[in-house]
N, C-alpha and C positions, 0 to 999 in steps of 0.2 A: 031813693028808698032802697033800701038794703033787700039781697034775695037768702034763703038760707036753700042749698042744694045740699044734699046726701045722696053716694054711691055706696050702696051696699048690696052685694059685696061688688068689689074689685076684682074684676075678671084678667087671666091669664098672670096668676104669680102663684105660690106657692101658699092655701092656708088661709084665711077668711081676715078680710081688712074691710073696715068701712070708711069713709071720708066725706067729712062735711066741712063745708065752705059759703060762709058766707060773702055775697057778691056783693059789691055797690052800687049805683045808678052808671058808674062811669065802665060799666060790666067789667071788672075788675077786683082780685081777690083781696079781699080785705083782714079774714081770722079764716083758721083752719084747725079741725081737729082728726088727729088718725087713731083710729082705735082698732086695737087686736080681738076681734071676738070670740075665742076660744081659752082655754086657760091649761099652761104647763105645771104637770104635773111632775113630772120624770125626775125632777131633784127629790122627790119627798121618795119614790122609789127606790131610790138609792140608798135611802138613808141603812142602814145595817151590813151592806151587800160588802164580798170581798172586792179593795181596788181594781186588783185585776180583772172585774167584770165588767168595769164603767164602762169602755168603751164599746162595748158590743151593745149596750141599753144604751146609751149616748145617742148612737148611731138611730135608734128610732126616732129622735125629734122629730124625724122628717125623710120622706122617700127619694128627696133631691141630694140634702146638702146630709149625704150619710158618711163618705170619706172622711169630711172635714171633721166631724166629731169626735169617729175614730181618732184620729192624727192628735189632735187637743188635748182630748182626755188621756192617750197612755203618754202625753209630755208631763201633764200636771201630776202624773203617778209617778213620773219617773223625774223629774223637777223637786219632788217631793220625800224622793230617796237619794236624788242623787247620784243616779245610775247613768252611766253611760251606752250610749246606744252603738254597737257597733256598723262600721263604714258599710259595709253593702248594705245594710239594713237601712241605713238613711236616704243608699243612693234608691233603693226600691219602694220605698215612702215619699222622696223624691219625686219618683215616675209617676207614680198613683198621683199625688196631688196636683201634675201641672198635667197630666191627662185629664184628669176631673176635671182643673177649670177652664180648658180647653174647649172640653163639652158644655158646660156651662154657659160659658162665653159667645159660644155660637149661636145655642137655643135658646139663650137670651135675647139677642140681636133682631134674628131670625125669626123666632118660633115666638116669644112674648112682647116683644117690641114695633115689631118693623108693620106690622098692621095700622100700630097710629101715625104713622106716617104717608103708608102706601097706600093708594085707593085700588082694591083689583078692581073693580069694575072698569074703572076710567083704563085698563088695563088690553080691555077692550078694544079701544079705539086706534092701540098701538099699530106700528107696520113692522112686523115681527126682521127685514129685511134693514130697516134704517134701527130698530134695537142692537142688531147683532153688528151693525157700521159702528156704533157709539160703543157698544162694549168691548170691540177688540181693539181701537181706541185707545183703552185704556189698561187691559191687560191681555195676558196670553191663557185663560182657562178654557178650555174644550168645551164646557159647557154652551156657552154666548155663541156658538154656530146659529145661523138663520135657520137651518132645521129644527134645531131644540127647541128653538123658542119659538118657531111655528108650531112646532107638536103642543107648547104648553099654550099658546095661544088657542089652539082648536080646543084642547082639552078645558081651558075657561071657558069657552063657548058652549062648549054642551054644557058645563052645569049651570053658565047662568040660563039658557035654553028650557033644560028640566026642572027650571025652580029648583033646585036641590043644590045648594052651594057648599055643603057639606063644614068642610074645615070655614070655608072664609063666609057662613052662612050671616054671624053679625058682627057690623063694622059701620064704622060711620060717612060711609058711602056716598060721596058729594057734598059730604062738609065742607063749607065754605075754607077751614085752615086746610082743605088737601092742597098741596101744589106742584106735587113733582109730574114733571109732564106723562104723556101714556105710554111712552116709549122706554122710559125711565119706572113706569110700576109696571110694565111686561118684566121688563130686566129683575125685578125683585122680587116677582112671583116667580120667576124660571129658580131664582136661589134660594127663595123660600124653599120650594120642593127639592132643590138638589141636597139645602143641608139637611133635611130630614135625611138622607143618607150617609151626609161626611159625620154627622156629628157620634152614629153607631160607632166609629173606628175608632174614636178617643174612647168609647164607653168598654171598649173590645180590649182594648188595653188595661183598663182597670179592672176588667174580668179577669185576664190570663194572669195579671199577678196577685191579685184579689180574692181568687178564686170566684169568685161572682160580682155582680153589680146591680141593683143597689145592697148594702148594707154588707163592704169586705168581709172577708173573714180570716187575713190573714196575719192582722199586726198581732201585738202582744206589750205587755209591760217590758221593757228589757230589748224590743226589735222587731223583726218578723215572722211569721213562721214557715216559711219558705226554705226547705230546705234546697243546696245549690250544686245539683251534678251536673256530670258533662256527659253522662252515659246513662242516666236513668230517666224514662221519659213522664215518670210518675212525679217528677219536682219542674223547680226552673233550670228549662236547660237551655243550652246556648239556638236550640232550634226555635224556640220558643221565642226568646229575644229577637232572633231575625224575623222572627215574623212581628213583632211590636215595630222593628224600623220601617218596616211597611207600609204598616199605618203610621206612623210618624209621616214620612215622605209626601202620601198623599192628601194628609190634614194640614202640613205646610203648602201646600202648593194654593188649598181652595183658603188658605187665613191671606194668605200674599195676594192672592190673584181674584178673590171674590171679598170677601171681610172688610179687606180696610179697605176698596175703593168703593166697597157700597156704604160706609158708615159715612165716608167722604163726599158721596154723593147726594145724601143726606144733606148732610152739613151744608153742601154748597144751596140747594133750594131753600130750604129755611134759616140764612144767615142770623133771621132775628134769634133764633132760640140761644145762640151765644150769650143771649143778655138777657134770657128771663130761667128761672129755678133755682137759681142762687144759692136761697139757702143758709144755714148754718155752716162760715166759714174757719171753723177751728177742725181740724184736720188728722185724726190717729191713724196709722197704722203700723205693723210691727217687721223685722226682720224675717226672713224664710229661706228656706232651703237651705237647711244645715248644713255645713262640708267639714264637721268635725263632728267628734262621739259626744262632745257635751253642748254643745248649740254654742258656742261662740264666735263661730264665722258662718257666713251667710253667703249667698249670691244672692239675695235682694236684700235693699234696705228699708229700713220704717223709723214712723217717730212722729214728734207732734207739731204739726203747725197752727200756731197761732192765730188766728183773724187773719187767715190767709197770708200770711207776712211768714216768706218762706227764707227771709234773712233771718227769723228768729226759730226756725225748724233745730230739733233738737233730737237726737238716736235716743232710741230703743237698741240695745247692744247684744244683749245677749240672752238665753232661757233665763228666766229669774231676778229678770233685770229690775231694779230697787225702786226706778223711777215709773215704771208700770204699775206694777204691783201698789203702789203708795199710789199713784193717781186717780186709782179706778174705784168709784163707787155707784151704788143704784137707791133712787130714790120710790119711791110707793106713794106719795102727795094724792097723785093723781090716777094710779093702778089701781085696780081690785084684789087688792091685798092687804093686811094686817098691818098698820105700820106703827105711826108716832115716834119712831124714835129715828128721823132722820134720816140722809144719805148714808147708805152703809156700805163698807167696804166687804169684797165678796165672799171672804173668809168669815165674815158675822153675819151674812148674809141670811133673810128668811123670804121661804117663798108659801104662805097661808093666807087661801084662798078669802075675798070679804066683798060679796055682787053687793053692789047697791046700783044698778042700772045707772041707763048712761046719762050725767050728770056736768053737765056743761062747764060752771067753775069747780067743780068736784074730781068723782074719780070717773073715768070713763075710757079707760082696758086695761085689757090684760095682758099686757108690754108696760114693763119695767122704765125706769129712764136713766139709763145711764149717765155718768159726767167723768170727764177728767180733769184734775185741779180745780175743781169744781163745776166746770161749764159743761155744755154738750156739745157733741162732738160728729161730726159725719166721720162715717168710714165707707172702702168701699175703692172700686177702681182708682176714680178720682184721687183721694187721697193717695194712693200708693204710687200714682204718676207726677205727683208734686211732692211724696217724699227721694221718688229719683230723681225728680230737678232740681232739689235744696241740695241734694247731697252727690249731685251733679253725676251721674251714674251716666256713664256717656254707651252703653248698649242701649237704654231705653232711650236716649234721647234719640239715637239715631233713629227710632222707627214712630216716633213723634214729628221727628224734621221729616220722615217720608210723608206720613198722615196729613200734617198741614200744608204741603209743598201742592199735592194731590185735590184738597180743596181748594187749591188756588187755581189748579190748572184746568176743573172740573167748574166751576163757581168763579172764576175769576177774582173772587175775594182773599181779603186776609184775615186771619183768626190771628188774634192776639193772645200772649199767654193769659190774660184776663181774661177773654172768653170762654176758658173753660169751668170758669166757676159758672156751671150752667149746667141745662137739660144736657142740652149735645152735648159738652164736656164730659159730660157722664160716659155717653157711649163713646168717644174718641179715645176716651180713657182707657176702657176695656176691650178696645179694637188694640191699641198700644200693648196693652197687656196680654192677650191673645197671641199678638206676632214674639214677645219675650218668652211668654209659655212655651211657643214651639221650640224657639232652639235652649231654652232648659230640658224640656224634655227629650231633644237631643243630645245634647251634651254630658245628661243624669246617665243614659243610656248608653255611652261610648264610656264615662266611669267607670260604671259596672262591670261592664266587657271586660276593660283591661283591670280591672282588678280580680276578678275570674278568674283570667290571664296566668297573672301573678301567683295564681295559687291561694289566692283568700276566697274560703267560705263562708267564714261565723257570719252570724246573722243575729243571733240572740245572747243577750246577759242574765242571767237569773236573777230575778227581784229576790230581796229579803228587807221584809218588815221587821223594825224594833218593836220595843216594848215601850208606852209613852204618846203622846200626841207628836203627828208631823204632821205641814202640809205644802201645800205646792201648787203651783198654776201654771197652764200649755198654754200656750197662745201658736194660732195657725194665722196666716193672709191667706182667709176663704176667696173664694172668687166673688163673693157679695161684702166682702173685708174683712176686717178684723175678727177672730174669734178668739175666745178666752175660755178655759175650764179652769174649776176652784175648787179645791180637797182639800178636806181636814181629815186624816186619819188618827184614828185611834185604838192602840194594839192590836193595829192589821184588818180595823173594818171603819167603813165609810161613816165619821162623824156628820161633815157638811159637805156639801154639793151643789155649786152653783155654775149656771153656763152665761157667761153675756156675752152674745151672740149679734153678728155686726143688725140683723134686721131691731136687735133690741135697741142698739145705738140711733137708727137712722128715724127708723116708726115709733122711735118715743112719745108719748106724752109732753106734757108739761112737765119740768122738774120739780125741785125744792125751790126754788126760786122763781118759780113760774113762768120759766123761760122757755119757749117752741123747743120740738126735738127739730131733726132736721125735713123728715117729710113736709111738717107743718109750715116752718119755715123756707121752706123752697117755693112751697104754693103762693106766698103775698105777692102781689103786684101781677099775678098773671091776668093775662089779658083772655076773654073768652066770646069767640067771634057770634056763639049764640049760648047762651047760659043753660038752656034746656037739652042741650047735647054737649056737655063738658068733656069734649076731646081733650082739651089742655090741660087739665088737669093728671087725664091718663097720662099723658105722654110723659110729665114728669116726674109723677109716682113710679112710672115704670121701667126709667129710666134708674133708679135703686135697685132694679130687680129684688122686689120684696118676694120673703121667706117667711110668711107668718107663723107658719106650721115651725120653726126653730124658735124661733120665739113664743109663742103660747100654747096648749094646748088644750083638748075639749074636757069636759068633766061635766057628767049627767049627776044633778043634784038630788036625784031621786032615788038612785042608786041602781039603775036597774039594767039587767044582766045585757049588755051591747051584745058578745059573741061565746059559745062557747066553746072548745078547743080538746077533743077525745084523743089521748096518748093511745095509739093503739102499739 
């Protein structure tokens, strides 16, 4: 006999998700539905406003993923004109976005992840002197000293002591799926609290050229607005950059020396998770990190893979690229939205709002469902570490062959490249990505330098609107995947406006075809050691690092006044 389980909400992601799942006798997931509980508003906002503003209103979808819509929307304005972005202004849009998902990347692992795996309690039991034998082991970071992890060891001790556990107050604490031994969840309490500090230095970085963080403030249609002396300390100055390699330096050292052998460490205790979360195996993501004025050359690659058949992976080329743009459409079957008329492509695209509560073969959120070529599609780490292996990108491979080499010598086992269509593959994925991030981020930042050097300042081109309809679409590789923004302009004010956004991709619905998004599809076959505590569940929801808050948001039907806001 069948069980029906609901989590609502989904604690530690971004933005209100619920999920239900029903279970079988053989305690095993059999249908799943994700629903968004909040609804986006922010395209209907736009509708009138000058281009040039989108991306400052963008950036509010959400207090995480605020970079990335920046970056999107002034691509889709200036995809849309046809403008070229000048080089320092790429390499400085550059630095900001692989500093973002740097940060990202960490506090996702870390800070939203690594509780469904680690038990602190059991943390407890550890002998902080054979932790710190097994971690240096395995790498050289200062942290892993037998005093550190005495210090944090004492300091779990008082609070489980004072009943007061504060951050790790609930967790699923002696669940039968914990299993990494306590010497091994001492070691990932000691990192848990250490990146709560590394991860500030990526975020420091996107301040000083940002001028704050979260929600920039310094791109523009046309570049940045940054202007670039070498003598004036009121811009970017070369003092300024020295102090960004800093934090570079010491963010590479804890992605090398903590990251990837604790995501490997992972991997090695739960070899099963290789083979369950599967999921929705067709595969989108897009090119980044422009190294030209008009997005034609990249240092990463993207593109689509098929039903995981990465012989049949196929580029995404360039901004604007025909084959993108023509594939991508969002259906409403099953949203709380206005539809009837089909999968629509994001230029005809309508977002009007239509609750009829949550409705099993019906509509039941408010997340959109994306498709490409019809189908749906995961985006996301994952995908953008099998668009570098189709298209044999031999930098990322090299920190994949470290990653699996490391689970072997950790775990004794082997992960096979099919093993990553999984939970863990998720996070291996984004540990991969992580260590590519840094020496981008390196590398963006030695460009800059010497083009400084050389005497190049510009940073910005001047947009100019015609007279007439245009429009245009950005696509960024968020650190949650793929994003997309969609403009129609007409005589220089925002006709249509749509964003699909990689959590719209993953947390879809049901399509037009009534075919699982990929959350949904991830969850069948999972095994659940006790149904009434759905650890497994989490683990590979969260493993997407879901962004609900970019994907939907809230809207009181009543109308009534939330905050009000005195100019003084």
């Amino acid at each position: 006999m069948s069980k029906r389980i609901t989590i609502d909400p989904i604690t530690r992601i971004e933005g209100h998700l619920r999920i239900d799942v029903e279970v079988g006798a053989n305690n095993k997931v059999s249908s799943a539905w994700a629903s968004g509980t909040m609804w986006r508003g922010v395209e209907q906002i736009l509708l009138g406003r000058d281009p040039r503003d989108a991306w400052s209103i963008t950036q509010r979808f959400c207090g995480v993923c605020t970079t990335v819509h920046a970056i999107a929307s002034v691509r889709a304005v200036e995809n849309a004109l046809d403008l070229p972005v000048p080089m320092n202004a790429q390499y400085i849009r550059n630095l900001m976005i692989s500093a973002h998902a740097i940060h990202d990347e960490i506090v996702h692992f870390y800070h939203l992840s690594a509780l469904d795996w680690v038990d602190v309690t059991s943390a407890l039991k550890a002998d902080p002197v054979k932790a710190s034998q097994l971690a240096e082991s395995l790498s050289t970071w200062p942290g892993n000293g037998k005093n550190e992890l005495t210090a944090v060891h004492s300091k779990l001790k008082g609070l489980v002591d004072s009943g007061q556990l504060g951050i790790f107050a609930n967790g699923y604490w002696g669940h039968p799926a914990m299993k990494l031994p306590p010497e091994v969840n001492l070691l990932a309490v000691a990192h848990y609290l250490q990146a709560l500090e590394v991860q500030r230095k990526a975020n420091k970085i996107v301040a000083i050229l940002g001028s704050k963080t979260p929600h920039i403030q310094n791109v523009a249609v046309g570049g940045v607005s940054n202007p670039i002396s070498l003598n004036s300390q009121s811009v970017l100055t070369v003092e300024r950059l020295l102090a960004i390699k800093e934090y570079i330096d010491s963010l590479k050292d804890f992605i090398n020396n903590v990251y990837l052998i604790d995501v490997a460490a992972v991997a090695a205790f739960y070899p099963e998770w290789t083979t369950i979360g599967k999921g929705v195996t067709n595969y989108l993501s897009c090119p980044d990190y422009p190294m030209d004025e008009k997005g034609t050359k990249f240092v990463t690659n993207g593109g689509y893979i098929p039903d995981g058949k990465l012989e049949a992976y196929k580029p995404i080329e360039r901004f604007g690229d025909a084959y993108f743009r023509d594939g991508v459409a969002e259906s409403v079957k099953h949203s709380w939205y206005k539809g009837g008329k089909g999968a629509l492509q994001p230029y005809k695209g309508e977002t009007v709002a239509d609750y009829t509560d949550f409705q099993e073969a019906g509509k039941y959120s408010w997340v959109k469902s994306p498709t490409f070529l019809g189908e749906p599609a995961q985006v996301g780490p994952l995908a953008r570490l099998l668009a570098a292996v189709a298209s044999k990108d031999e930098e990322t491979l090299k920190h994949l062959t470290r990653l699996l080499t490391t689970i072997e010598a950790v775990g004794k086992i082997k992960v096979p490249l099919e093993g990553l269509h999984s939970t863990l593959g998720r996070h291996a994925a984004r540990a991969v990505a992580c260590q590519r991030n840094i020496e981008i981020l390196e590398a963006q930042w030695k460009l800059l330098i010497d083009r400084i050097a050389s005497g190049d300042a510009a940073t910005f081109n001047q947009p100019v609107f015609p007279k007439g309809e245009i429009s245009g679409f950005g696509f960024h590789e968020a650190p949650r995947g793929l994003l997309s923004h969609w403009i129609v302009i007409e005589n220089g004010i925002i006709k249509n406006y749509q964003a699909v956004v990689p959590t719209t991709w993953n947390a879809a619905p049901r399509n037009e075809n009534d075919k699982m998004g990929p959350y949904e599809s991830s969850l069948i076959d999972t095994p659940l050691a006790d149904p009434e505590l759905p650890l497994e569940v989490l683990r590979t929801i969260h493993s997407f690092d879901p962004c609900l808050a970019c994907a939907v948001h809230l809207t009181d039907v009543t109308k009534r006044d939330i905050v009000k806001v005195r100019a003084l």
